[in-house]
N, C-alpha and C positions, 0 to 999 in steps of 0.2 A: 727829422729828415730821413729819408729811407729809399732806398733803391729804385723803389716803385714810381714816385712821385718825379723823378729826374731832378734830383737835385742831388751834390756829392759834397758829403763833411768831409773837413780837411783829414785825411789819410786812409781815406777810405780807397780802395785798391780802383785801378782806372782801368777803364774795359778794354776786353781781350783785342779790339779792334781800332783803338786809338793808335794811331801814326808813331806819334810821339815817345810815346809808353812802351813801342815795337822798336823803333832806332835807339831809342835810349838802353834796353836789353841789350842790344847789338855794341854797340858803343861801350858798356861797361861792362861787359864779356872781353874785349878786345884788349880795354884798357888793365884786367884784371890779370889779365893773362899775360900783357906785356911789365905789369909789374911784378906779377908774383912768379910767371914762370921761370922755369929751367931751375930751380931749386934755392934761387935767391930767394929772398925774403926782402919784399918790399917794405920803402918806408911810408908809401902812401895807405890814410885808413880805410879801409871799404868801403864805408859809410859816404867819406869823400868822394872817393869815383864814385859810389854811386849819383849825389849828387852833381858832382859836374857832369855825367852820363846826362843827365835827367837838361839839364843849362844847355850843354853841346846841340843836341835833339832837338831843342826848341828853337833855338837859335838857327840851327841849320832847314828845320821847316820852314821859319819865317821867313830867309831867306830864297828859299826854293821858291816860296806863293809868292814874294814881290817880284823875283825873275821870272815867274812864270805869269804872272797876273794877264798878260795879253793875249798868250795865246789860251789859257784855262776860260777866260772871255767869248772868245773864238768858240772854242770848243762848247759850251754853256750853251750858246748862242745857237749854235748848229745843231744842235741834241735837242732845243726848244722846241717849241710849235705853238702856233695862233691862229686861229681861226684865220688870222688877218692873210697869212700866208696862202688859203686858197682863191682859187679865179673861179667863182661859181658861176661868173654867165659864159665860161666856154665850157662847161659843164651842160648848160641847159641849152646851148647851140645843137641845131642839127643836120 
């Protein structure tokens, strides 16, 4: 398997542009920082937050796309186009 071909081995790093992979940073930067800062010394392992980061993020996408699913529809929809959408005989009217 290999980069090229679009397929991804398990731990292979996820691209710069995945959703998920971007709120999960966000989320385990927060959490990192609400555990470790001010000079305590958290007891959670990093590793952990990371992976709960990574859970959080997905969870809270799939959530988003089922709240959102009607109007992303909408929007889909409006941004389309079909041929079927023009009126080509008042085009040819004169």
């Amino acid at each position: 398997m290999s980069e090229h071909d679009g397929s991804k081995s398990p731990g292979a790093p996820a691209k710069a542009d995945d959703p998920v992979t971007a709120l999960a940073k966000d989320i385990f930067a927060r959490l990192a920082a609400a555990t470790y800062g001010g000079g305590k010394a958290g007891e959670a392992d990093a590793k952990e937050l990371g992976k709960l980061s990574l859970r959080l993020a997905a969870a809270f996408m799939q959530a988003w796309e089922e709240a959102n699913a009607e109007a992303l529809a909408a929007e889909r929809k409006r941004r389309s186009f079909s041929a079927d959408d023009l009126d080509i005989e008042s085009l040819l009217k004169k």
